[in-house]
C-alpha atoms as one frame of an Amber mdcrd trajectory, in Angstrom:
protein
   5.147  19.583   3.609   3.037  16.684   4.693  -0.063  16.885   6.812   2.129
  15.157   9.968   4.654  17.740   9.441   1.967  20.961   9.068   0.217  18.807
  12.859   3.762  19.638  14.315   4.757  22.851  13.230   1.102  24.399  14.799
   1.483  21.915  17.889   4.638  24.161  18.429   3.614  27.050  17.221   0.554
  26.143  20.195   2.774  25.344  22.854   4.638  28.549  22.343   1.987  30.517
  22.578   0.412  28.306  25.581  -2.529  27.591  23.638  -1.557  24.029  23.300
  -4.190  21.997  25.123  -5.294  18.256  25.541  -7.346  18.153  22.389  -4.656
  19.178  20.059  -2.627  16.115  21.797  -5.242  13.737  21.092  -5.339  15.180
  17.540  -1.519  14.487  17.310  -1.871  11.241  18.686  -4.499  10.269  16.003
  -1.974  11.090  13.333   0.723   8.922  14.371  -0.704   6.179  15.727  -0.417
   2.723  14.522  -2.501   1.914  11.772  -3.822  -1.911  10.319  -1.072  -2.631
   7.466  -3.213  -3.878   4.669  -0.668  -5.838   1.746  -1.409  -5.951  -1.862
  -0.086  -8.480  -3.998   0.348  -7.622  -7.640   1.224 -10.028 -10.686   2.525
  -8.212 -13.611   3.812  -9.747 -16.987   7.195  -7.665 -16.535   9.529  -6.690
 -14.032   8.524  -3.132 -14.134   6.671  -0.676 -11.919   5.181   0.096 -15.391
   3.854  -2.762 -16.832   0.655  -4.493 -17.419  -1.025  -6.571 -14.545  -2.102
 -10.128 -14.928  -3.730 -10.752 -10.943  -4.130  -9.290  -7.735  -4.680  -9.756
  -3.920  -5.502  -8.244  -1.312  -4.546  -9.140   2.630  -5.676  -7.390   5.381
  -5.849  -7.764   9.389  -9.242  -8.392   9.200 -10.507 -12.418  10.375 -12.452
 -12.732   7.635 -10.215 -11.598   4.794  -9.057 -14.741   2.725  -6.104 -13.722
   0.833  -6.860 -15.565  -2.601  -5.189 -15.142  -5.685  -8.034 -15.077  -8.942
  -5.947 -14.886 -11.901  -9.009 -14.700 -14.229 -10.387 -11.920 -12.189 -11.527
  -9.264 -14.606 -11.425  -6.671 -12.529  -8.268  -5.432 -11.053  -7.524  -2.734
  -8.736  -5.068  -0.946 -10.581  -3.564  -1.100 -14.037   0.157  -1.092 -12.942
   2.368  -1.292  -9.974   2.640   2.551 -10.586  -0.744   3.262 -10.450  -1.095
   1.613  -7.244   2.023   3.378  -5.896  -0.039   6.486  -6.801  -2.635   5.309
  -4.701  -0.529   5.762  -2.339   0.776   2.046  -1.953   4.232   1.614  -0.957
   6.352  -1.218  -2.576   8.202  -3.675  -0.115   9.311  -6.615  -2.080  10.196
  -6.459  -6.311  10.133  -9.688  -8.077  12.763 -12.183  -8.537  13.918 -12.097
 -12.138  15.318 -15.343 -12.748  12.276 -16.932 -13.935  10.452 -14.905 -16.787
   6.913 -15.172 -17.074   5.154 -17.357 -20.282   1.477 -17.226 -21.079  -0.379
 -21.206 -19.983   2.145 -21.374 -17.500   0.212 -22.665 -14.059   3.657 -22.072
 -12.119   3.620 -18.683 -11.860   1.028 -15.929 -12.524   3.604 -13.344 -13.293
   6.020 -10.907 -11.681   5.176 -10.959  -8.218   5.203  -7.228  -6.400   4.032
  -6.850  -3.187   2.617  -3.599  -2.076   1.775  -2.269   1.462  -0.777   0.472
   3.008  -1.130   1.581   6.820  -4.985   2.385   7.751  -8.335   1.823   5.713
């Protein structure tokens, strides 16, 4: 049962009771609300959830986020597509496999996945 679904079942359990009272809306309301969607673009050299990443960016809602790609970048934010799905990243677009990827190519960085996340 997810934490939304645990809010609910007490908010009823509340309002049956007639304990249910302005805070607990506001504490609902908190829950649900709309949250910033951040996206996270991942470059991996397969077109698996599994396999190794190459580059990564990140895009959020903020003005002074530049969304650039660093495919020398050392440090990556996640091994895998997986790993970031663990993170609790949802996946939203898979890569197009007509074009596989080859090492020295400046065309393409790799299988493109690209990731999204509601909230900080």
């Amino acid at each position: 049962m997810t934490s939304l679904d645990s809010a609910f079942r007490l908010a009823r359990e509340k309002l049956q009771r007639g304990d249910f009272a302005a805070a607990d809306l506001e504490e609902l309301w908190a829950q649900v609300r709309p949250q910033p969607q951040r996206l996270l673009y991942l470059y991996a050299l397969q077109p698996t959830v599994r396999a190794s990443l190459v580059a990564a960016t990140l895009q959020e809602q903020k003005a002074a986020t530049h969304c650039q790609i660093d495919p020398l970048a050392e440090d990556l934010p996640y091994r895998s597509v997986l790993e970031a799905m663990a993170d609790g990243w949802r996946v939203i677009h898979f890569p197009d496999h007509r074009a596989p990827y080859q090492e020295g190519r400046l065309d393409m960085l790799g299988y493109e996945f690209v990731l999204e996340k509601y909230g900080a």
